[in-house]
PDB file of N, H, CA, C and O in Angstrom:
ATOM      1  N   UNK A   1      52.495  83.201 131.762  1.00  0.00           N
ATOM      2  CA  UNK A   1      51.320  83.355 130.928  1.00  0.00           C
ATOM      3  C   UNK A   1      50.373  84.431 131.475  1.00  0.00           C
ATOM      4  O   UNK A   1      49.736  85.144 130.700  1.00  0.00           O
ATOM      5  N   UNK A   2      50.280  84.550 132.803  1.00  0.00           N
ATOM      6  H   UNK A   2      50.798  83.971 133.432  1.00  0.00           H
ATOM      7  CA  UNK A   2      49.099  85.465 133.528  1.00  0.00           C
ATOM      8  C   UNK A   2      50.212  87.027 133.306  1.00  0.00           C
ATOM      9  O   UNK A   2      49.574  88.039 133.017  1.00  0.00           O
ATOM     10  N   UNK A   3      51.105  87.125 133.381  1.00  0.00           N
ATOM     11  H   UNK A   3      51.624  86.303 133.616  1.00  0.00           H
ATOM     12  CA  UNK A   3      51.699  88.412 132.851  1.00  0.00           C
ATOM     13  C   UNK A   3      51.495  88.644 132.127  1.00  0.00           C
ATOM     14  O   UNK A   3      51.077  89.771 131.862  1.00  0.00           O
ATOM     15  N   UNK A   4      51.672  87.641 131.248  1.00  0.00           N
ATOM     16  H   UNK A   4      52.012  86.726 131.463  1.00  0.00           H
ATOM     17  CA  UNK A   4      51.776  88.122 129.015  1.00  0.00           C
ATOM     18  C   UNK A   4      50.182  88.836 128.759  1.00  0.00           C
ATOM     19  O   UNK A   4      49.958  89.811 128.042  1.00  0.00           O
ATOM     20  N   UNK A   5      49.120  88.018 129.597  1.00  0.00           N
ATOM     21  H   UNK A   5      49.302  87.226 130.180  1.00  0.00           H
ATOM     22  CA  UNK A   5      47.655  87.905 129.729  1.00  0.00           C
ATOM     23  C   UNK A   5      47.062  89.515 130.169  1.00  0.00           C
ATOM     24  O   UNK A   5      46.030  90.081 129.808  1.00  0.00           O
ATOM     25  N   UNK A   6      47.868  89.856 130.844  1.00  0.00           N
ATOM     26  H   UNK A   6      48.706  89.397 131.137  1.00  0.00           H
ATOM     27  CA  UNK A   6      47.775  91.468 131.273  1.00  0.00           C
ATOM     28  C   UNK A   6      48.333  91.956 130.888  1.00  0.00           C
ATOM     29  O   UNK A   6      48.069  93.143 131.079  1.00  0.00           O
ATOM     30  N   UNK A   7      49.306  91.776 130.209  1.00  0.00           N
ATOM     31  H   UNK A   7      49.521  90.812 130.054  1.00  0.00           H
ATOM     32  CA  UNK A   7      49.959  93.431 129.147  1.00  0.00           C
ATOM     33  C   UNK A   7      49.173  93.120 128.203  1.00  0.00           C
ATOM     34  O   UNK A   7      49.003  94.213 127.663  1.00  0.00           O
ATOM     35  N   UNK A   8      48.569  92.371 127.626  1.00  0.00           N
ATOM     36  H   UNK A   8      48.707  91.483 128.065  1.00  0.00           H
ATOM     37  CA  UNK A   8      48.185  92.616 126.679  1.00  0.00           C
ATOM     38  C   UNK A   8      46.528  93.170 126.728  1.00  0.00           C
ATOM     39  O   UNK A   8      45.858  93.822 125.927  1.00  0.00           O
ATOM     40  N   UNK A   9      46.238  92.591 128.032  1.00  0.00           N
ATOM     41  H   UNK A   9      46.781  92.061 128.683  1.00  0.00           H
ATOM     42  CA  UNK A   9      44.420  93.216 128.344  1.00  0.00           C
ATOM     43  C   UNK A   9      44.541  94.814 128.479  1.00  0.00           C
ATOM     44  O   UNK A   9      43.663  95.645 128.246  1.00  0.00           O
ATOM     45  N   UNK A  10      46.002  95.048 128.965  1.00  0.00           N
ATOM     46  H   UNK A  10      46.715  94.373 129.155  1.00  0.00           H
ATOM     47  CA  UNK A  10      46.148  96.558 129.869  1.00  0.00           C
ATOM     48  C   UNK A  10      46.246  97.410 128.080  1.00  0.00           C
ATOM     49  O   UNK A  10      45.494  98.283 127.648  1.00  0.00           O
ATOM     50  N   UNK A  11      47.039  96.973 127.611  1.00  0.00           N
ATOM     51  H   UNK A  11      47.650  96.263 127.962  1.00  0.00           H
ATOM     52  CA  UNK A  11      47.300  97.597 126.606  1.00  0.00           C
ATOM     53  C   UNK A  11      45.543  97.644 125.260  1.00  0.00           C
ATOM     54  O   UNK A  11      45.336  98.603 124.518  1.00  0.00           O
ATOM     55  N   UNK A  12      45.079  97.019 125.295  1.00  0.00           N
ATOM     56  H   UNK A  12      45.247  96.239 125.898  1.00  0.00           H
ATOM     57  CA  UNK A  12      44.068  96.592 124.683  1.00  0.00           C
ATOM     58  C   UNK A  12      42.789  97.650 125.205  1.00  0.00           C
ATOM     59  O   UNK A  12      41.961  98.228 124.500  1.00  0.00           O
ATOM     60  N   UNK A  13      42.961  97.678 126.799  1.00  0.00           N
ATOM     61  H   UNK A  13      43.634  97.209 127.372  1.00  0.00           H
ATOM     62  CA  UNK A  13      42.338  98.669 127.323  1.00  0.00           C
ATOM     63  C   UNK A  13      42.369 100.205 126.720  1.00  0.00           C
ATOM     64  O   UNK A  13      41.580 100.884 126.062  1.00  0.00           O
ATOM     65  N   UNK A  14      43.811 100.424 127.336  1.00  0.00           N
ATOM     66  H   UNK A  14      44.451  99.873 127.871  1.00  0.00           H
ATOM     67  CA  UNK A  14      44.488 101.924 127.000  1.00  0.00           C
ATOM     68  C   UNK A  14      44.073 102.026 125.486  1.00  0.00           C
ATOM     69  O   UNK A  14      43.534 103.131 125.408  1.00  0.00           O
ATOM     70  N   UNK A  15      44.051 101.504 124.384  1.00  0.00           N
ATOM     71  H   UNK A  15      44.489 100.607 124.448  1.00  0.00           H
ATOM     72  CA  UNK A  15      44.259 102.006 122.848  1.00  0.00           C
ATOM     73  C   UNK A  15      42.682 102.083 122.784  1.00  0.00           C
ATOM     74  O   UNK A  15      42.087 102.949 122.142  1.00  0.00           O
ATOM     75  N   UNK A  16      42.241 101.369 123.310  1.00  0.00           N
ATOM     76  H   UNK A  16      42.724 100.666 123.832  1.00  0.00           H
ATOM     77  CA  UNK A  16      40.643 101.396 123.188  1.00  0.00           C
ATOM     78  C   UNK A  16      40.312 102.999 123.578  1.00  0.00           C
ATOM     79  O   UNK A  16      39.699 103.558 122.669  1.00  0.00           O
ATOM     80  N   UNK A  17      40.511 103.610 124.409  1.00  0.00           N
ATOM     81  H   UNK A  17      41.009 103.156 125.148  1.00  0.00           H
ATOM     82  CA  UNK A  17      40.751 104.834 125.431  1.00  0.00           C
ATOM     83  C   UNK A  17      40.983 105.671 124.458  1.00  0.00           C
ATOM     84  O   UNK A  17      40.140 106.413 123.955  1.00  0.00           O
ATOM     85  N   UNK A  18      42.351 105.569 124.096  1.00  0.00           N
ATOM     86  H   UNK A  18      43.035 104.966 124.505  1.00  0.00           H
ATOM     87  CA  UNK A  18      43.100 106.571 122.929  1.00  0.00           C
ATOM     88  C   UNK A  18      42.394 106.706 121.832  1.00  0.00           C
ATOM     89  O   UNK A  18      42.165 107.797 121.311  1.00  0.00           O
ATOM     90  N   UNK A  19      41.900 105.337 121.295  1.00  0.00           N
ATOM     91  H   UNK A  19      42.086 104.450 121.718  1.00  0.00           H
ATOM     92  CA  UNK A  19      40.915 105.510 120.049  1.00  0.00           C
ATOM     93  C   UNK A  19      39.701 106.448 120.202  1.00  0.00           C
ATOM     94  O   UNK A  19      39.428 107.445 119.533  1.00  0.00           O
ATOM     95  N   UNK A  20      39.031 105.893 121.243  1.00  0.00           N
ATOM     96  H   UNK A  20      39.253 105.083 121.786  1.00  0.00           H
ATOM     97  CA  UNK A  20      37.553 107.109 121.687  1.00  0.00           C
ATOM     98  C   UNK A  20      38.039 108.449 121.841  1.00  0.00           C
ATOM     99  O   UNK A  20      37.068 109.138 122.154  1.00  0.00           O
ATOM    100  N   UNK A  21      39.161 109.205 121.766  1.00  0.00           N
ATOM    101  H   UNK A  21      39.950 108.646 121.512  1.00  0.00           H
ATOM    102  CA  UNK A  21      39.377 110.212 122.400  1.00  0.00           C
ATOM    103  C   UNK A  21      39.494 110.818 120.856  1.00  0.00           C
ATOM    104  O   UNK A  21      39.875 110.319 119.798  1.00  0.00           O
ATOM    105  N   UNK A  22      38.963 112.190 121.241  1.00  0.00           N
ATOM    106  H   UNK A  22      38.653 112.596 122.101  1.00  0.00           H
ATOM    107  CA  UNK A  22      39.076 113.031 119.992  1.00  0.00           C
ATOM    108  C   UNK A  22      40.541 113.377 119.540  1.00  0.00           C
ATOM    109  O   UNK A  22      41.264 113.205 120.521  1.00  0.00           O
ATOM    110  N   UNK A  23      41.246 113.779 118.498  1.00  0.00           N
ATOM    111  H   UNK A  23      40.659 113.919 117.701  1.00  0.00           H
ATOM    112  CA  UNK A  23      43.004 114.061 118.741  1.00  0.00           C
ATOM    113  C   UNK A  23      42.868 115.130 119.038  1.00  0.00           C
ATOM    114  O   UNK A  23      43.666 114.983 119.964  1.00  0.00           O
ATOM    115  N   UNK A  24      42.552 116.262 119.141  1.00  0.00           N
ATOM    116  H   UNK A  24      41.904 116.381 118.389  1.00  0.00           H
ATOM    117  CA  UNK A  24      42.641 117.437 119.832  1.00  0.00           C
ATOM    118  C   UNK A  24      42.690 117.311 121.591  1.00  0.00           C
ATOM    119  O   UNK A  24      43.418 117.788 122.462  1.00  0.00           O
ATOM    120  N   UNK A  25      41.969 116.760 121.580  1.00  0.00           N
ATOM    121  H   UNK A  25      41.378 116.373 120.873  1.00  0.00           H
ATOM    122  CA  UNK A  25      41.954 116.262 123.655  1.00  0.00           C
ATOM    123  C   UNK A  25      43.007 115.720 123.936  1.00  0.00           C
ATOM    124  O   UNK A  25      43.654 115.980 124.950  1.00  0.00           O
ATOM    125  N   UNK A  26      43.374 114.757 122.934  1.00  0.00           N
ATOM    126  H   UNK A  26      42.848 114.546 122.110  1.00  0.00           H
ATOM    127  CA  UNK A  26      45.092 113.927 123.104  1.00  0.00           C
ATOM    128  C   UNK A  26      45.887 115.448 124.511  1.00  0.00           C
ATOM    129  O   UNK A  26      46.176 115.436 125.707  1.00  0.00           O
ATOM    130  N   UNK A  27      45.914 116.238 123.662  1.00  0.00           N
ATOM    131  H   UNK A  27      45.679 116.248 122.690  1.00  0.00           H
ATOM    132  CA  UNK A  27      47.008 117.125 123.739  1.00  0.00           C
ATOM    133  C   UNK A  27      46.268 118.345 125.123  1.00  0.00           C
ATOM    134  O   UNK A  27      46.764 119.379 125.571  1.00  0.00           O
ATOM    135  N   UNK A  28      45.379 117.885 125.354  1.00  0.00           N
ATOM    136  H   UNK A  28      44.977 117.045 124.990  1.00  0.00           H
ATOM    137  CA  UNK A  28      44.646 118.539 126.462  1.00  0.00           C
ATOM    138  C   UNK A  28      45.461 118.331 128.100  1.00  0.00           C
ATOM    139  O   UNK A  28      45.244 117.279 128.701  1.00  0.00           O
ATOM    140  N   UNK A  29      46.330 119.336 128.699  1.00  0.00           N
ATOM    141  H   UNK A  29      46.506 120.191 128.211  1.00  0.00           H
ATOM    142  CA  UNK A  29      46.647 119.194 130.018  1.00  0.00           C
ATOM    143  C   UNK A  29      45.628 118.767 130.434  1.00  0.00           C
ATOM    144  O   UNK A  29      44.631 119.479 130.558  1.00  0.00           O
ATOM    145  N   UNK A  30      45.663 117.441 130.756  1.00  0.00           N
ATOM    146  H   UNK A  30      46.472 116.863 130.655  1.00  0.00           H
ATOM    147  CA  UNK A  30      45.002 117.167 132.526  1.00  0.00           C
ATOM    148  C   UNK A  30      43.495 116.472 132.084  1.00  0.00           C
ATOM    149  O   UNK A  30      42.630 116.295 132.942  1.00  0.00           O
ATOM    150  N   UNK A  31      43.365 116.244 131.205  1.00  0.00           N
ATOM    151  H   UNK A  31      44.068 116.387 130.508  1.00  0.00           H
ATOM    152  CA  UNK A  31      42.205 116.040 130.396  1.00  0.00           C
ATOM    153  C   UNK A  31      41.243 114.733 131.400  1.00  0.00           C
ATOM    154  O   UNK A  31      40.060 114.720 131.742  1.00  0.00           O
ATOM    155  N   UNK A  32      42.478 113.640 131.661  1.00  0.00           N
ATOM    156  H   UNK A  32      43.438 113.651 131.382  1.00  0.00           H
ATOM    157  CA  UNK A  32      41.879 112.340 132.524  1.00  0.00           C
ATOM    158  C   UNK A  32      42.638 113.005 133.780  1.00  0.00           C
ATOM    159  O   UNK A  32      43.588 113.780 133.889  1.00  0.00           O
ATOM    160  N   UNK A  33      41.873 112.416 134.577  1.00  0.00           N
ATOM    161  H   UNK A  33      41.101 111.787 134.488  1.00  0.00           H
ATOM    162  CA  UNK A  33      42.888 112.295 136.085  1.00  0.00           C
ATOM    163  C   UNK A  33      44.096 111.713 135.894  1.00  0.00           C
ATOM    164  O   UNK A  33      45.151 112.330 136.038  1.00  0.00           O
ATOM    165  N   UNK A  34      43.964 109.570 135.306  1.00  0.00           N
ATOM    166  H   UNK A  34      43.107 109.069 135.189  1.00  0.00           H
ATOM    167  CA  UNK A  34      45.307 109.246 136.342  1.00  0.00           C
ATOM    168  C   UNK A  34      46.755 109.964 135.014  1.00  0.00           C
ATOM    169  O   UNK A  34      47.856 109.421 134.919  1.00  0.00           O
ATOM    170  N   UNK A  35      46.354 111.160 134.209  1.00  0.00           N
ATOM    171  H   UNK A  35      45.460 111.601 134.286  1.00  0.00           H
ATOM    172  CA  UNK A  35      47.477 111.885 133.721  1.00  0.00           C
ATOM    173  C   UNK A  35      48.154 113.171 134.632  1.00  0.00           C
ATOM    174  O   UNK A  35      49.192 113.832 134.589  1.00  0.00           O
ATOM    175  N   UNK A  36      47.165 113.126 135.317  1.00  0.00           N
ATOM    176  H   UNK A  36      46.322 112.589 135.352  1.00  0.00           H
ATOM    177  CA  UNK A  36      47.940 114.277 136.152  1.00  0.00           C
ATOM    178  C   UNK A  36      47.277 116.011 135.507  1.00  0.00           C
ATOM    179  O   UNK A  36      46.158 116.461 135.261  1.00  0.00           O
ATOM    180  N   UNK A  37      48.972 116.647 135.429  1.00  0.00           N
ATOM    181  H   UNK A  37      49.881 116.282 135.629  1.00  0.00           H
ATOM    182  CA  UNK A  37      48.884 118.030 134.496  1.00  0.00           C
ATOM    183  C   UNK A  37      49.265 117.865 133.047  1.00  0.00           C
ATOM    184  O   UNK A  37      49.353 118.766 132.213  1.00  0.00           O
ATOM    185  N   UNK A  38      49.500 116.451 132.859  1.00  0.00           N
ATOM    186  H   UNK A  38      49.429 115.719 133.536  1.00  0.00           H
ATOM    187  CA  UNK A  38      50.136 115.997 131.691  1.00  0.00           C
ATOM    188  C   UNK A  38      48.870 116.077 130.486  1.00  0.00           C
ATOM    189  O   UNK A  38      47.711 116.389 130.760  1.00  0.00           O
ATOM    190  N   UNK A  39      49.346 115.738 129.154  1.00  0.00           N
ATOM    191  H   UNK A  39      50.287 115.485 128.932  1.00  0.00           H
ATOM    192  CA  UNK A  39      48.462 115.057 128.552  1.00  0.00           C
ATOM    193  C   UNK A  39      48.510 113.887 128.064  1.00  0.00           C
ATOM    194  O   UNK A  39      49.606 113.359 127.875  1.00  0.00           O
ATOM    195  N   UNK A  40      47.068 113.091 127.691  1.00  0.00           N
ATOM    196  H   UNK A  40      46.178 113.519 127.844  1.00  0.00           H
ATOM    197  CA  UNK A  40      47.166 112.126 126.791  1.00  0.00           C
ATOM    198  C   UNK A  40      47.996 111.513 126.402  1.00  0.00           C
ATOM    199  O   UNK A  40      48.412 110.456 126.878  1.00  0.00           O
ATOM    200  N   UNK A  41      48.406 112.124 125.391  1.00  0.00           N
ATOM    201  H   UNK A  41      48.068 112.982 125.004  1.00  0.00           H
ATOM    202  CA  UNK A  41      49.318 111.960 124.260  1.00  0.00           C
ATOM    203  C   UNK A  41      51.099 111.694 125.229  1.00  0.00           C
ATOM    204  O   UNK A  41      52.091 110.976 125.103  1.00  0.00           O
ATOM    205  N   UNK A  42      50.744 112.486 125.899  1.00  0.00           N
ATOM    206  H   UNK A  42      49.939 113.069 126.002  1.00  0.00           H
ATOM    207  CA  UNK A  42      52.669 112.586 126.301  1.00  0.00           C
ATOM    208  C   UNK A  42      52.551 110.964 127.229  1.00  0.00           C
ATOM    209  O   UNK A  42      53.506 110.195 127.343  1.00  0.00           O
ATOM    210  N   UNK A  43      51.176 110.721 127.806  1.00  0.00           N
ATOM    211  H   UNK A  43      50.401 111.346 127.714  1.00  0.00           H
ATOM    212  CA  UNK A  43      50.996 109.486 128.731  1.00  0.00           C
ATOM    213  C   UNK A  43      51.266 108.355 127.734  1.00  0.00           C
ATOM    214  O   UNK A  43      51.924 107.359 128.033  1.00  0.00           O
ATOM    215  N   UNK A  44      50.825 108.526 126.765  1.00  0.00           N
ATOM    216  H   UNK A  44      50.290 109.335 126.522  1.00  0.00           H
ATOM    217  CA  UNK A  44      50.948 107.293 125.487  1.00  0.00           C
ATOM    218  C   UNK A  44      52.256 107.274 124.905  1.00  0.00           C
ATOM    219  O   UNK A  44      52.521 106.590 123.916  1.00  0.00           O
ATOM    220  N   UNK A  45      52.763 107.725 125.268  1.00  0.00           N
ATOM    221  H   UNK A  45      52.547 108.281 126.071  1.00  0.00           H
ATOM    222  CA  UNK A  45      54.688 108.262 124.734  1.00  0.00           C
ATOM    223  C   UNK A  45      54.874 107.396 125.800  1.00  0.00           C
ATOM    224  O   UNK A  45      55.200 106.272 125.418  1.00  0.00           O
ATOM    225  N   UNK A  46      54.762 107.550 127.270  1.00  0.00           N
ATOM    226  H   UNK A  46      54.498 108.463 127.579  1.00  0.00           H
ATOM    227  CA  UNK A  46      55.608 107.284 128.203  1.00  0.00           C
ATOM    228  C   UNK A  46      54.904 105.696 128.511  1.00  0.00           C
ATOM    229  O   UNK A  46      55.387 105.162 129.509  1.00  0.00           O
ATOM    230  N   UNK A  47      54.031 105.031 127.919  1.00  0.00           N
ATOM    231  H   UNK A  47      53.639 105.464 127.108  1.00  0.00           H
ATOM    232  CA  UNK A  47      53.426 104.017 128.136  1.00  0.00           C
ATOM    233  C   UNK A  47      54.146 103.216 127.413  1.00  0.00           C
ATOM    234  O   UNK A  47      54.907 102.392 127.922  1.00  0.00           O
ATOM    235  N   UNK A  48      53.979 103.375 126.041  1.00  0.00           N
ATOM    236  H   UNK A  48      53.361 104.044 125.627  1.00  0.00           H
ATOM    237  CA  UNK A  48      54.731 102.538 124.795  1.00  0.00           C
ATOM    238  C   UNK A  48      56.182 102.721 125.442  1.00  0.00           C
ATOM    239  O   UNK A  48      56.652 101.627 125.128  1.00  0.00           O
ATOM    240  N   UNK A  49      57.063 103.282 126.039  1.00  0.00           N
ATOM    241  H   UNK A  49      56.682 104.171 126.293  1.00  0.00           H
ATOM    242  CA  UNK A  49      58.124 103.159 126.104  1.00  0.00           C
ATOM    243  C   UNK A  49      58.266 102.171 127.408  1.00  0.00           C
ATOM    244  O   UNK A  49      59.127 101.300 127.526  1.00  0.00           O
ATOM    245  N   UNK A  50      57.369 102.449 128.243  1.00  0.00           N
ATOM    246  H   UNK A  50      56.669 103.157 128.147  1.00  0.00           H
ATOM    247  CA  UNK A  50      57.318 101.804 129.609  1.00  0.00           C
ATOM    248  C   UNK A  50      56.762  99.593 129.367  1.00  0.00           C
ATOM    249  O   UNK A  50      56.983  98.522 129.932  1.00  0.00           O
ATOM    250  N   UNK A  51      55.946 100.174 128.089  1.00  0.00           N
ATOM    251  H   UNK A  51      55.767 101.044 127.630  1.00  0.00           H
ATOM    252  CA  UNK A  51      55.505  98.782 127.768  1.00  0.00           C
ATOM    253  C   UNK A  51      56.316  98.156 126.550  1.00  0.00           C
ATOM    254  O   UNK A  51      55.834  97.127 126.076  1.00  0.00           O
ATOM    255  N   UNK A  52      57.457  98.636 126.000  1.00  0.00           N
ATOM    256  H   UNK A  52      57.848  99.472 126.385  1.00  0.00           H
ATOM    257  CA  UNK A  52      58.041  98.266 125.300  1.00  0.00           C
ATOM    258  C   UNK A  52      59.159  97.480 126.236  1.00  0.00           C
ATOM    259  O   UNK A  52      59.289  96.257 126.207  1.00  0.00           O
ATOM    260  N   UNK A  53      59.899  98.310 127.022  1.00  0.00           N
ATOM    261  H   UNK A  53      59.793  99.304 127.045  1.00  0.00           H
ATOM    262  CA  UNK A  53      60.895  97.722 128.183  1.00  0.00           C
ATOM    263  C   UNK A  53      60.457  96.528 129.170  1.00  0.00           C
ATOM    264  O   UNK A  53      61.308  95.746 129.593  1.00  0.00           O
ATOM    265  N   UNK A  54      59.145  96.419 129.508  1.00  0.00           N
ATOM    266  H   UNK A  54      58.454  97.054 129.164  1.00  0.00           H
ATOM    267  CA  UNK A  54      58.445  95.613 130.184  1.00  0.00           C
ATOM    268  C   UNK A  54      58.283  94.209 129.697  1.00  0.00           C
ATOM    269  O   UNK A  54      58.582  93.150 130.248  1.00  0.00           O
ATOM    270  N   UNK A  55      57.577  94.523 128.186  1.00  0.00           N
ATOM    271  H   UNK A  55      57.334  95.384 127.738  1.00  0.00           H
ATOM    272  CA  UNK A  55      58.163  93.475 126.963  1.00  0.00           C
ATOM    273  C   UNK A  55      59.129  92.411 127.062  1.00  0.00           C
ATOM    274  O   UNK A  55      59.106  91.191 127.224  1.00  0.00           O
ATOM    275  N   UNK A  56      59.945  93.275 126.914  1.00  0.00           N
ATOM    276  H   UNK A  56      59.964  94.267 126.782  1.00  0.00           H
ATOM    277  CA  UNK A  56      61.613  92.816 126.751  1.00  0.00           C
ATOM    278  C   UNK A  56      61.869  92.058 127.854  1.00  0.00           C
ATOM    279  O   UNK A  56      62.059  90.842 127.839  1.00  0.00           O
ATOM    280  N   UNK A  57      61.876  92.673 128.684  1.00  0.00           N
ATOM    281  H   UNK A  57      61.722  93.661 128.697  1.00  0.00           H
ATOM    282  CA  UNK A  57      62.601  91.939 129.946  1.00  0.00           C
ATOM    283  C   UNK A  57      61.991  90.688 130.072  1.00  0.00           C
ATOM    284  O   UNK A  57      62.782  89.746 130.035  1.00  0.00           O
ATOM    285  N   UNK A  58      60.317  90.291 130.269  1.00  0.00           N
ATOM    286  H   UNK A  58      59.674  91.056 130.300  1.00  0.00           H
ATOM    287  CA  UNK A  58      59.382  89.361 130.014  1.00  0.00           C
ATOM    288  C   UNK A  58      60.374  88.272 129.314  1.00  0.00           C
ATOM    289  O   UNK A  58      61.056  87.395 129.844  1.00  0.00           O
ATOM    290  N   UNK A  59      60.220  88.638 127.905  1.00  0.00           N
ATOM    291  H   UNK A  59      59.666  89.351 127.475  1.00  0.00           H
ATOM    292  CA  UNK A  59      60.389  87.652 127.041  1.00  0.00           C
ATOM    293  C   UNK A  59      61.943  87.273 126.951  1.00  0.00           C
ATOM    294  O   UNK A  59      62.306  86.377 126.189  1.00  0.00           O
ATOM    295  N   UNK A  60      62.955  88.063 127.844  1.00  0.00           N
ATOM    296  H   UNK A  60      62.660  88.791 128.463  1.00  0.00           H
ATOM    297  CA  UNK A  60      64.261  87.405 127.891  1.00  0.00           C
ATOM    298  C   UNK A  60      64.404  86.701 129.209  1.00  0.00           C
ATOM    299  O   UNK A  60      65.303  85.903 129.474  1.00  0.00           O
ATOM    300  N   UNK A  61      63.291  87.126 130.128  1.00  0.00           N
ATOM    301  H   UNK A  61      62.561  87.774 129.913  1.00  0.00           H
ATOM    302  CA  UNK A  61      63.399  86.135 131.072  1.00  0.00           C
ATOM    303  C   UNK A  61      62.466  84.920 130.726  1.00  0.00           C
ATOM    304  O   UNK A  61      62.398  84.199 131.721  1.00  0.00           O
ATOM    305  N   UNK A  62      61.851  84.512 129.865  1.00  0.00           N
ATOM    306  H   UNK A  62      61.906  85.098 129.057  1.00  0.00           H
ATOM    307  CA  UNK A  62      61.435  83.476 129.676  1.00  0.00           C
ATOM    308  C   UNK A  62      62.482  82.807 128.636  1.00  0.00           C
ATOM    309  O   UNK A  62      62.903  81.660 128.786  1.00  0.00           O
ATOM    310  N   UNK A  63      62.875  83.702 127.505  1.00  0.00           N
ATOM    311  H   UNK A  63      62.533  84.633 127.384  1.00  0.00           H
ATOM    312  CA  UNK A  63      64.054  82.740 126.958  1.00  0.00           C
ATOM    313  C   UNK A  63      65.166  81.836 127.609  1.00  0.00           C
ATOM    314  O   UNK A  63      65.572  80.736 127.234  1.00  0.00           O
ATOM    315  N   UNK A  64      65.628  82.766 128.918  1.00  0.00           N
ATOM    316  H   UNK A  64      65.298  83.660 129.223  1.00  0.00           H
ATOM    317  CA  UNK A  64      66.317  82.245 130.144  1.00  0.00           C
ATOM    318  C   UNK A  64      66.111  81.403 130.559  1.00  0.00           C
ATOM    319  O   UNK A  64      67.097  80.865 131.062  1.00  0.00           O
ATOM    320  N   UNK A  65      64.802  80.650 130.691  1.00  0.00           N
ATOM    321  H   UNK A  65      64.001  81.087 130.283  1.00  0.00           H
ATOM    322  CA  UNK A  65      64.443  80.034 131.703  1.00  0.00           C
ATOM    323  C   UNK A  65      64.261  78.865 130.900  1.00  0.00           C
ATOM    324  O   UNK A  65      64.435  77.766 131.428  1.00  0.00           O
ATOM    325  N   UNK A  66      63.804  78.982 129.211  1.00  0.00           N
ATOM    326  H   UNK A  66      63.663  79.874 128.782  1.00  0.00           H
ATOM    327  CA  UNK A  66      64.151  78.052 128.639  1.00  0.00           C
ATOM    328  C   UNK A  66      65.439  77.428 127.939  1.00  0.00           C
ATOM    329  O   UNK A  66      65.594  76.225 127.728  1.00  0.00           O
ATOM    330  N   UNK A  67      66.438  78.556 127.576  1.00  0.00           N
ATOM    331  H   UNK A  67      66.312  79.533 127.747  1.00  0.00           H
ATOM    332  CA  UNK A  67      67.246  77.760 127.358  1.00  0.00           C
ATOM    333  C   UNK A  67      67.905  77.164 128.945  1.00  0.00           C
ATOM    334  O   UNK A  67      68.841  76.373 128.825  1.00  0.00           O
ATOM    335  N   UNK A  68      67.485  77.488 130.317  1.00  0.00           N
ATOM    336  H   UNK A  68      66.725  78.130 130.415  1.00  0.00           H
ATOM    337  CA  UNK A  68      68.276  76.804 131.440  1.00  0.00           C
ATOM    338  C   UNK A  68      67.862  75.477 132.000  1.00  0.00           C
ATOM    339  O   UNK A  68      68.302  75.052 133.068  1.00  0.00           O
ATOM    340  N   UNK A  69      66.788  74.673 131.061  1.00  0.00           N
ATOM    341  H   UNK A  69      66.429  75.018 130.193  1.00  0.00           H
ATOM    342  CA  UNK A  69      65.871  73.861 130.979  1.00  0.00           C
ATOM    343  C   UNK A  69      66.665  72.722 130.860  1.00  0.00           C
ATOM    344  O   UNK A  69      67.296  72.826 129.808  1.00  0.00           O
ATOM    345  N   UNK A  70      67.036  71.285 131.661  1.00  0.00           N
ATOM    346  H   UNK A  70      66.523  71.201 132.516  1.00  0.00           H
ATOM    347  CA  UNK A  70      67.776  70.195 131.239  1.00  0.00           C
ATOM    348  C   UNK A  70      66.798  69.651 129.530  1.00  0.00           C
ATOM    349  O   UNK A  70      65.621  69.501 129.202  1.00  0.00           O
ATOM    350  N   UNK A  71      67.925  69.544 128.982  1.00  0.00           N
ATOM    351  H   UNK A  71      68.881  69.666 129.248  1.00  0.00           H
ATOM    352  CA  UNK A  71      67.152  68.619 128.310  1.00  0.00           C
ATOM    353  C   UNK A  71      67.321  67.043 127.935  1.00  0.00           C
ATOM    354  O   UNK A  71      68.371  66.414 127.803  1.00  0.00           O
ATOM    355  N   UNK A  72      65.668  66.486 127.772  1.00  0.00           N
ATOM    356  H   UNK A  72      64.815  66.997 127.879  1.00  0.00           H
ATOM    357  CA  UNK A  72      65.551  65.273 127.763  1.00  0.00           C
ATOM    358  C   UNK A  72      65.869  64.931 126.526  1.00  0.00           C
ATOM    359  O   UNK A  72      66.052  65.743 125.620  1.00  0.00           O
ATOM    360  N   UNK A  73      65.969  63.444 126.399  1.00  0.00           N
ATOM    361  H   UNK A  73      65.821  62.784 127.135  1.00  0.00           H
ATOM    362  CA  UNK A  73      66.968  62.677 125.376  1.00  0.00           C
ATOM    363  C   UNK A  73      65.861  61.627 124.321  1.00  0.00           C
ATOM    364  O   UNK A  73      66.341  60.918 123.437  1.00  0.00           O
TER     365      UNK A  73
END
């Protein structure tokens, strides 16, 4: 639950971020620090993909863990 609780604050954060940002800056090298020489935009590519996989794994290791659950009668 305290995982699920932070991807979703982290992510809630970041779009908040993306929203305030003008779309022209999106595409601005280097615009924030923790992007580097990168921009915005390419960070939000590599986020959604990074938080899509992160996702996944989450929620198949909890399926795991429930279907490995004895069950009661």
């Amino acid at each position: 639950d305290e995982v699920l609780c932070y991807l979703r604050d982290t992510f809630e954060h970041f779009m908040a971020a993306v929203e305030e940002t003008a779309e022209a800056d999106l595409f601005k090298p280097g615009l924030v620090p923790f992007v580097g020489k990168g921009t915005l935009a390419n960070w939000y590519r590599y986020y959604a993909t990074h938080d899509s996989f992160g996702r996944n794994k989450i929620y198949d290791a909890l399926l795991k863990k429930k279907t490995s659950l004895p069950r009661s009668n």
